[in-house]
C-alpha positions as CSV (number, residue, x, y, z in Angstrom):
1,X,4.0,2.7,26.2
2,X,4.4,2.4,29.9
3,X,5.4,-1.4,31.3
4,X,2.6,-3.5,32.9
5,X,3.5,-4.6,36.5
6,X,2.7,-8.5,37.1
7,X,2.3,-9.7,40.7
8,X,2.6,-13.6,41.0
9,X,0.3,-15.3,42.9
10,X,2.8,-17.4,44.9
11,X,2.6,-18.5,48.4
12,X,6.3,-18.0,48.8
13,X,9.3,-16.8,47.4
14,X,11.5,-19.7,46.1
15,X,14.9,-17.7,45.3
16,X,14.9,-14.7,47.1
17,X,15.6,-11.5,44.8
18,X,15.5,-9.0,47.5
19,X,17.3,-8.3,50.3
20,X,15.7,-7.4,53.5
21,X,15.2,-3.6,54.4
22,X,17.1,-4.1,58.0
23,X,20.4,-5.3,55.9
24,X,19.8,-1.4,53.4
25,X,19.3,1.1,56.4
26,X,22.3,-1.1,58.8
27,X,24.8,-0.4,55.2
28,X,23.5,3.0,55.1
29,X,24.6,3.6,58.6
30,X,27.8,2.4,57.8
31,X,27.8,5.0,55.6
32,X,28.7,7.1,58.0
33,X,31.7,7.8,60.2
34,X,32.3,6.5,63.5
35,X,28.8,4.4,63.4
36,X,27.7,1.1,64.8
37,X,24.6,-0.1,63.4
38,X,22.4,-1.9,66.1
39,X,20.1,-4.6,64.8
40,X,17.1,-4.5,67.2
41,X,16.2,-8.3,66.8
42,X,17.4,-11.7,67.5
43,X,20.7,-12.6,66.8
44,X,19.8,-14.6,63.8
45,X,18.7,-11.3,62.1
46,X,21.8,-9.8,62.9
47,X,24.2,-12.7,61.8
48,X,22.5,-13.0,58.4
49,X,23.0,-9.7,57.5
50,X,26.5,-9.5,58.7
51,X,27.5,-12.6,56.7
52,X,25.9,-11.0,53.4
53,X,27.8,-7.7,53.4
54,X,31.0,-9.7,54.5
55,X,31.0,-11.4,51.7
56,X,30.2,-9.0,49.3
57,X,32.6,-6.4,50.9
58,X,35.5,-8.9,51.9
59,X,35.8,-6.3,55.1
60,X,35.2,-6.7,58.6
61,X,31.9,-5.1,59.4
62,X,30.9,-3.8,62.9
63,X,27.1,-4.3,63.5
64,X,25.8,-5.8,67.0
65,X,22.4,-6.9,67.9
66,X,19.7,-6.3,71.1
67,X,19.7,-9.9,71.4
68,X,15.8,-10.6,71.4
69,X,14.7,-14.1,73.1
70,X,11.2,-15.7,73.8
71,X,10.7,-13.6,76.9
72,X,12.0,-10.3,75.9
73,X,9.7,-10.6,72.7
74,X,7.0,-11.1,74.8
75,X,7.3,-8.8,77.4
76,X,9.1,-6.0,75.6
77,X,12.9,-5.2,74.7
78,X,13.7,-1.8,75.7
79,X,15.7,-3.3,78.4
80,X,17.5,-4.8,75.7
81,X,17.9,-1.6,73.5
82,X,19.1,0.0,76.6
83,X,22.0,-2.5,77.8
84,X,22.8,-2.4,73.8
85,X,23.6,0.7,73.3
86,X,25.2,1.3,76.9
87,X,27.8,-1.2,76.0
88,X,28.4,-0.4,72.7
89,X,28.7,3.4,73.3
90,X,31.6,2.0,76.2
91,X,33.2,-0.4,74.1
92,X,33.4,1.0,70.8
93,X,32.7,4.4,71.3
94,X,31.3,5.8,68.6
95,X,30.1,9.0,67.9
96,X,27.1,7.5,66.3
97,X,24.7,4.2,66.8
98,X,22.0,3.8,64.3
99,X,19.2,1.3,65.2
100,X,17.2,-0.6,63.1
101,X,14.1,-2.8,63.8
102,X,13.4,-5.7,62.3
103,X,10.2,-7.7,61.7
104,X,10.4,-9.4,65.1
105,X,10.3,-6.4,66.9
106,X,7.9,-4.4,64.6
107,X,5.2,-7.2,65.0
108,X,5.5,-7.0,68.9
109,X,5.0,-3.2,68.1
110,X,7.7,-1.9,70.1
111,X,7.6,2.0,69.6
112,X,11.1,2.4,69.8
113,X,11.7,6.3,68.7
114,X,10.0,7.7,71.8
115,X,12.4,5.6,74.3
116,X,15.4,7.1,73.0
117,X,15.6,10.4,74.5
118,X,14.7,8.8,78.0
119,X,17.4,6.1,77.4
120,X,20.0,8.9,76.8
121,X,19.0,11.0,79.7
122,X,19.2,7.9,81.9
123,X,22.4,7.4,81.0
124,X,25.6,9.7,80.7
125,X,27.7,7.5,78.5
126,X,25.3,8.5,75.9
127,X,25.7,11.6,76.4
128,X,28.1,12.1,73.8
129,X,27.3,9.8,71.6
130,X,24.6,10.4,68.5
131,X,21.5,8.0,68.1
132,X,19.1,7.4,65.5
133,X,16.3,4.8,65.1
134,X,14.7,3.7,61.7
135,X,11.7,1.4,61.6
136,X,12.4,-0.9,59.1
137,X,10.8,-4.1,59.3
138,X,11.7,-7.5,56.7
139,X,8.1,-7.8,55.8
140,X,7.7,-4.3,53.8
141,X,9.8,-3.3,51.1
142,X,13.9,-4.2,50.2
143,X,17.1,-3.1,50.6
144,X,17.0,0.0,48.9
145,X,13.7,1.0,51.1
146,X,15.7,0.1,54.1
147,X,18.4,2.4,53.1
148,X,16.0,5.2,52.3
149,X,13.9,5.3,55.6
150,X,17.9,5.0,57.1
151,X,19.1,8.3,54.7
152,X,15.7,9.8,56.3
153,X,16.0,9.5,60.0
154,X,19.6,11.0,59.7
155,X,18.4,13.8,58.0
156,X,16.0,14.4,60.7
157,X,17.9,14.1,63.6
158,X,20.7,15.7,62.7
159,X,20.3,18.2,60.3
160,X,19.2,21.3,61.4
161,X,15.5,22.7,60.4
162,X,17.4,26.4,59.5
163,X,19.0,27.5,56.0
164,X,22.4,28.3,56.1
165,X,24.3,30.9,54.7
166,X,24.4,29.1,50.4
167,X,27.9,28.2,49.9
168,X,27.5,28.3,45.9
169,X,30.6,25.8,45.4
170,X,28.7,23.0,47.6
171,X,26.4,20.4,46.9
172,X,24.9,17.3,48.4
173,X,24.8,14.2,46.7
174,X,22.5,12.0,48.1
175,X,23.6,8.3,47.3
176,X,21.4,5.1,46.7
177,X,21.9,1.4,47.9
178,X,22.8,1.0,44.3
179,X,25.8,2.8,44.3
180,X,29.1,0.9,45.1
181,X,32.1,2.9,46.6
182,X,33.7,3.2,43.1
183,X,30.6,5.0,42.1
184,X,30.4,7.7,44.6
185,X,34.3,8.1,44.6
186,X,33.6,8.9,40.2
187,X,30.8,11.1,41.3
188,X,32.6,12.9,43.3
189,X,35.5,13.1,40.6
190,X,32.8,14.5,38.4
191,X,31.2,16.7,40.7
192,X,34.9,18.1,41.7
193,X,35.3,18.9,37.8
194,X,33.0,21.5,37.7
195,X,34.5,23.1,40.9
196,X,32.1,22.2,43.3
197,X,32.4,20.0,46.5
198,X,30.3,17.3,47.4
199,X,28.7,16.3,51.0
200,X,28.0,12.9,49.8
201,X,24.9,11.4,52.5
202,X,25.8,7.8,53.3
203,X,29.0,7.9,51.9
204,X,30.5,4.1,51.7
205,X,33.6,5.3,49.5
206,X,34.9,6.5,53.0
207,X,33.9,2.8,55.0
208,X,33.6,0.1,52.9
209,X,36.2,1.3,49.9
210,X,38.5,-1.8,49.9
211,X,41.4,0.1,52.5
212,X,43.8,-1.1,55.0
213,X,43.3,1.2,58.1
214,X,46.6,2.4,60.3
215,X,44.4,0.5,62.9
216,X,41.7,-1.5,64.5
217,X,38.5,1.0,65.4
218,X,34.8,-1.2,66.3
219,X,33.4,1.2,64.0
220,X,32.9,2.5,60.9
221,X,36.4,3.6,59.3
222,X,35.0,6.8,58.0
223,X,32.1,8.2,55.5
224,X,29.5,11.0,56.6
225,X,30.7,12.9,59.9
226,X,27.8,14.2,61.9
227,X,30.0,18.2,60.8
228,X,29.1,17.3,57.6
229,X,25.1,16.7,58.3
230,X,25.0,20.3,60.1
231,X,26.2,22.2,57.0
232,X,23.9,20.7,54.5
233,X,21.4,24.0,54.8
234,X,24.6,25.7,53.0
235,X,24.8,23.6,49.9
236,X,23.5,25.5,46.6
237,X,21.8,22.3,46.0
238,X,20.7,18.4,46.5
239,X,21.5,16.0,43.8
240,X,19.5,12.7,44.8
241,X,20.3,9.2,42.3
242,X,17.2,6.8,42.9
243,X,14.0,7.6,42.7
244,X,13.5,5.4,45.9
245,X,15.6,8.8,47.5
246,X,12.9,10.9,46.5
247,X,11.2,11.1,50.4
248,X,14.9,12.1,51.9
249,X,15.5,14.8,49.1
250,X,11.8,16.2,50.1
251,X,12.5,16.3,53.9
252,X,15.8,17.8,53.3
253,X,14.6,20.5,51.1
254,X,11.4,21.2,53.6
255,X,14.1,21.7,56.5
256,X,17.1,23.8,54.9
257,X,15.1,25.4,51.8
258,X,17.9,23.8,49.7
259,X,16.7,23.0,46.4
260,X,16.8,18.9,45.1
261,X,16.3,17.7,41.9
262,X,15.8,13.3,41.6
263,X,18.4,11.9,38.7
264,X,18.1,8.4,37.5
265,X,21.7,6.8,38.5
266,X,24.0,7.7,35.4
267,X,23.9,4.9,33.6
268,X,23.7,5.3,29.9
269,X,24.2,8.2,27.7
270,X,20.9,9.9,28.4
271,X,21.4,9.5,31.9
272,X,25.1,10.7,32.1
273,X,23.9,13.6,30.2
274,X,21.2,14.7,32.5
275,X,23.7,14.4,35.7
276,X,26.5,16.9,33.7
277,X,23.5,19.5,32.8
278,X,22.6,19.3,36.2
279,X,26.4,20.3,37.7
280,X,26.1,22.9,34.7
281,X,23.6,24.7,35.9
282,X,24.5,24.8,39.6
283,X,28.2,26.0,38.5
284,X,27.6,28.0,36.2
285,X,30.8,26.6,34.5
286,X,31.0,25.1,31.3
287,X,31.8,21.0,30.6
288,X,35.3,20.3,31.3
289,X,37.5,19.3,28.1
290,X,38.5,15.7,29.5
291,X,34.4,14.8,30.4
292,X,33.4,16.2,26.5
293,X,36.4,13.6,25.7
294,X,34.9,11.0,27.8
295,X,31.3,10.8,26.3
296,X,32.7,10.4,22.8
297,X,34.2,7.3,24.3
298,X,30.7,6.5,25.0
299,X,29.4,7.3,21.6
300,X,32.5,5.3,20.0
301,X,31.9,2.3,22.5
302,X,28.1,2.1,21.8
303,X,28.6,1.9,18.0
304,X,31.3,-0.5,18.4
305,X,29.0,-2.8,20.9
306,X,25.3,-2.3,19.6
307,X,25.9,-5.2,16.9
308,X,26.8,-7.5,19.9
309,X,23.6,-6.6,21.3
310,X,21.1,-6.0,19.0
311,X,18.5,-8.8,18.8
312,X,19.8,-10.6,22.1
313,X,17.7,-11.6,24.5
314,X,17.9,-10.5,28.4
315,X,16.7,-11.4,31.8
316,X,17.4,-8.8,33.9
317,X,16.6,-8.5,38.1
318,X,17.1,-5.8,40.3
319,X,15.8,-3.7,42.3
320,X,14.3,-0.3,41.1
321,X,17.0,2.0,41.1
322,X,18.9,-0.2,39.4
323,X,16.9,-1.9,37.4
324,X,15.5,1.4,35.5
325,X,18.9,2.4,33.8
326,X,20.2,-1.0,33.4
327,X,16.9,-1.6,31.0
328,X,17.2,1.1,29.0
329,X,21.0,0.6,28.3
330,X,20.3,-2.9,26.7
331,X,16.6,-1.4,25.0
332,X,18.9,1.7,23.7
333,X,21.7,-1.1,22.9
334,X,18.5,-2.8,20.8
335,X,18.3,-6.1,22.9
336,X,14.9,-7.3,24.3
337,X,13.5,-7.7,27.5
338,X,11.4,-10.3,27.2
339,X,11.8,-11.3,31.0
340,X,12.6,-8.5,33.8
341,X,11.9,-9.1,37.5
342,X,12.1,-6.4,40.3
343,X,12.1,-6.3,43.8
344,X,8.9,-3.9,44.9
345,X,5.9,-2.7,42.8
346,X,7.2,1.2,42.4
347,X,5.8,4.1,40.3
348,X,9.1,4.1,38.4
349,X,8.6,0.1,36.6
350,X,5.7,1.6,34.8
351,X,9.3,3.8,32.6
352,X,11.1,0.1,32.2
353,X,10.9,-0.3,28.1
354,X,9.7,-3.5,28.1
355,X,5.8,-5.0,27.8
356,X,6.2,-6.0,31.9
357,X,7.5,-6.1,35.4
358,X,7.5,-9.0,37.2
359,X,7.7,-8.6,41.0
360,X,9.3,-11.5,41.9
361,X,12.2,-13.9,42.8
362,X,14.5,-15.4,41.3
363,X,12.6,-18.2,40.7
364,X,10.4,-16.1,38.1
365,X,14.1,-15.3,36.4
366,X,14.7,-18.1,35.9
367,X,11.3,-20.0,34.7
368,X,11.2,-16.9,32.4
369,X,14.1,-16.8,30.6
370,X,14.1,-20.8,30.1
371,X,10.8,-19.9,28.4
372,X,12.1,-17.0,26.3
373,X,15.1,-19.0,25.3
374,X,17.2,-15.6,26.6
375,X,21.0,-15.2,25.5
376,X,21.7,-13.1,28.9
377,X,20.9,-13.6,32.7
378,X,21.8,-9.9,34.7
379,X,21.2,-10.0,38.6
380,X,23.1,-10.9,41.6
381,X,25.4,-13.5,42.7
382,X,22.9,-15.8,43.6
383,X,21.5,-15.9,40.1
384,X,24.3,-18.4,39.0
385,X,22.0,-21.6,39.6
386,X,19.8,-20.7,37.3
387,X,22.5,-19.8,35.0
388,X,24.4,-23.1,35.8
389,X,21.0,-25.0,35.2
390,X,20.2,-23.0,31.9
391,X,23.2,-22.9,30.5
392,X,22.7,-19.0,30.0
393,X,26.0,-17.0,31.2
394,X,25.2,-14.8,33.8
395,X,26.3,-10.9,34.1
396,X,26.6,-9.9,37.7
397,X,25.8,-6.9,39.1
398,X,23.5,-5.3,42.0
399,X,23.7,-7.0,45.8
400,X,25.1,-9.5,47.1
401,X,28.2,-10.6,44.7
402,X,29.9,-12.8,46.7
403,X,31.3,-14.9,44.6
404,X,33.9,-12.2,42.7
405,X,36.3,-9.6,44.1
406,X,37.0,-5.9,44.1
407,X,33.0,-5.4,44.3
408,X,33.4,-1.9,46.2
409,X,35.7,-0.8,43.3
410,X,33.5,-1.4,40.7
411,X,32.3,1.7,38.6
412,X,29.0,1.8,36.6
413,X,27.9,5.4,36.4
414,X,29.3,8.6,34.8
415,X,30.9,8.4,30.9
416,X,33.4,6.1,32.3
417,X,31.4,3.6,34.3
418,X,28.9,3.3,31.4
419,X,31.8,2.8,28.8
420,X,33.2,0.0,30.8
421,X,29.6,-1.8,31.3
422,X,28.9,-2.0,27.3
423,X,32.2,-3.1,26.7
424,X,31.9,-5.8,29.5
425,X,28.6,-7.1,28.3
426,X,29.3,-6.9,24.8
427,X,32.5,-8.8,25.5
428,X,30.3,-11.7,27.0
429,X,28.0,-11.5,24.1
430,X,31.6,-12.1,21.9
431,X,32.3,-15.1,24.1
432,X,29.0,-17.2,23.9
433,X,29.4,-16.2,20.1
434,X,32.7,-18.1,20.1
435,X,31.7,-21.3,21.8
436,X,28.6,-21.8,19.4
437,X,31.1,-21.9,16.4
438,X,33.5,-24.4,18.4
439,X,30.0,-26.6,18.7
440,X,29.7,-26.3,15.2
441,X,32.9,-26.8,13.7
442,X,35.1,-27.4,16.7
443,X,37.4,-24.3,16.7
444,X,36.7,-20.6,17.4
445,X,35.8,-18.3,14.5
446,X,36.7,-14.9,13.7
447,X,34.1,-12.1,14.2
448,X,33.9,-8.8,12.8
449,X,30.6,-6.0,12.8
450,X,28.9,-6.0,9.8
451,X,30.2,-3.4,7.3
């Protein structure tokens, strides 16, 4: 039974859900190494972004802005572009600047990618220094479409259109938006199991990991070198987690012939599975003793939780890529979805087991789990006023969280990741189940599963 997708008919969104597609391709740039992401757009654009991903990050992050006023909208902001990235390329010097438009300039219609090459040629500080453009404007799609069109540009500027000599003990992983640091650092940990070594395309574990550098750089502190994108025609394959990664796996395969496969992130048993079969295959090596181990911690921790979960009811918002596997680990679990919200309309919400997709804001959350009398809210940070107002506890996960620490180090994929997750949920399950007995007979009572 595929999920009906429900499109309210509002004239704006009250609680934003979504984060704007500028803010995914600028994080994806800082995916790699050495990068300053350029915000091509007025400086409130910029700022807003900036202040999101501090928070969430608790890092200094290096992003700078064309500046666009009244007139330069008007007439045009190539001049802008062009002082931009002169100064930053003088200042900072990085080895790579990765522009990204925003709905100002996309309205106006500034054609942006064409200008480059003449802006470089014009100017020998740029010489040395890489530049990449993605046209991502506020008004179409989220965060996670930002951070595709971002993954795509860099795959077609800088990889070459040529297949490499296959190194059979490489791969490329390429990494959603909804991916933290932790994540990639346990994919990689995984991957490295079976033998293999991973070119991970962006890679945050190397920027935005939670590190004290030996000192201060105005760019990125490290993550995908521009090396690395010229040797992904020798990987034996592409390994791409999000469907909304789907178009950057495509292009990369139609340039280096390297074969890609699309995996749901690894979230849940199933999906864990279907990421080790995967490195099976391309190894040729059997499953590693300690990752057999591993998934019977899974099996143990899923009959130890499921009691906790069956019957609940759960509110869930995300975007896509996230939203997809978190669903199906409370279904599996045997809660209900009576209320689940997502970002964009995508061909993936038709798999989400549950009778529909809202796409929506938080606003729809919130109305709908008030109305389903749900025992769970799961979203982002800012989903705590409607669990305040509810009285509904409230799981976090997804972007922003800005409000808790050691965000980049959280780990939600693989055996492990997933183990952690049912335990942490389950656990908050335990605790609302505690203080309905102190409302009814003023102290805590004991709980055990069913026998």
């Amino acid at each position: 039974m595929n999920a009906a997708v429900l499109t309210p008919r509002k004239a704006a969104s009250v609680n934003p859900l979504k984060s704007s597609a500028p803010l995914g391709a600028a994080m994806a740039y800082l995916g790699m190494a050495e990068c300053q992401p350029l915000f091509h757009g007025s400086q409130g654009c910029t700022a807003f972004a900036m202040v999101l991903m501090v928070r969430h990050f608790r890092e200094a992050i290096p992003v700078q802005t064309t500046a666009m006023n009244e007139i330069s909208t008007i007439l045009g902001g190539m001049d802008h572009v062009e002082q931009a990235l002169v100064t930053i390329a003088t200042r900072a010097k990085p080895k790579l600047i990765g522009i990204c438009s925003t709905g100002l300039t996309e309205t106006r219609g500034e054609d942006v990618g064409p200008e480059l090459k003449i802006l470089k040629a014009r100017n020998p500080e740029l010489a040395d220094v890489g530049v990449v453009f993605a046209a991502t404007p506020d008004y179409a799609g989220g965060l996670q479409e930002g951070w595709a069109i971002a993954v795509t540009a860099l795959i077609e500027a800088f990889v070459p259109a040529e297949k490499l000599p296959t190194d059979r003990d490489q791969i490329t992983i390429l990494a959603s938006s909804a991916l933290t640091p932790g994540d990639i650092d346990e994919l990689r940990d995984i991957t490295e199991a079976f033998g293999l070594s991973a070119i991970v395309l962006p890679d945050l574990s190397g920027s935005l990991d939670g590190h004290v550098p030996d000192a201060y750089q105005g760019t990125s502190y490290g993550g995908t070198t521009l090396e690395d994108m010229r040797r992904l025609g020798a990987s034996a394959a592409t390994l791409a987690f999000g469907a909304s990664l789907r178009r950057p796996a495509e292009v990369l395969e139609a340039r280096t012939g390297v074969p890609s496969r699309v995996l749901d992130l690894p979230l849940g048993l199933e999906a864990a599975d279907a990421l080790i079969v995967a490195l099976t295959e391309i190894s040729g090596r059997p499953v590693p003793n300690r990752l057999r181990r591993q998934r019977s911690q899974v099996v143990d921790a899923l009959l130890d939780s499921h009691f906790y979960y069956g019957g609940k009811s759960v509110a869930l918002a995300a975007e896509p890529d996230l939203l997809l596997p978190w669903a199906r680990l409370f279904a599996g679990l045997g809660a209900e979805l009576p209320v689940v919200i997502s970002t964009v309309n995508t061909p993936e919400l038709a798999a989400v087991p549950a009778a529909s997709v809202t796409v929506g804001d938080l606003e729809d959350l919130e109305h709908g789990a008030a109305e389903a009398r749900c025992d769970l809210l799961v979203t982002h940070a800012h989903g705590r006023q409607a669990s305040a107002r509810l009285g509904i506890p409230l799981y976090r996960m997804g972007f922003p969280m800005f409000d808790r620490v050691g965000n980049q180090h959280r780990v939600s994929v693989g055996y492990r990741g997933t183990r952690d997750r049912v335990f942490e949920v389950a656990n908050l399950f335990l605790e609302s189940l505690d203080h309905e007995h102190e409302g009814e007979d003023g102290h805590a009572g004991s709980h055990t599963a069913p026998g």
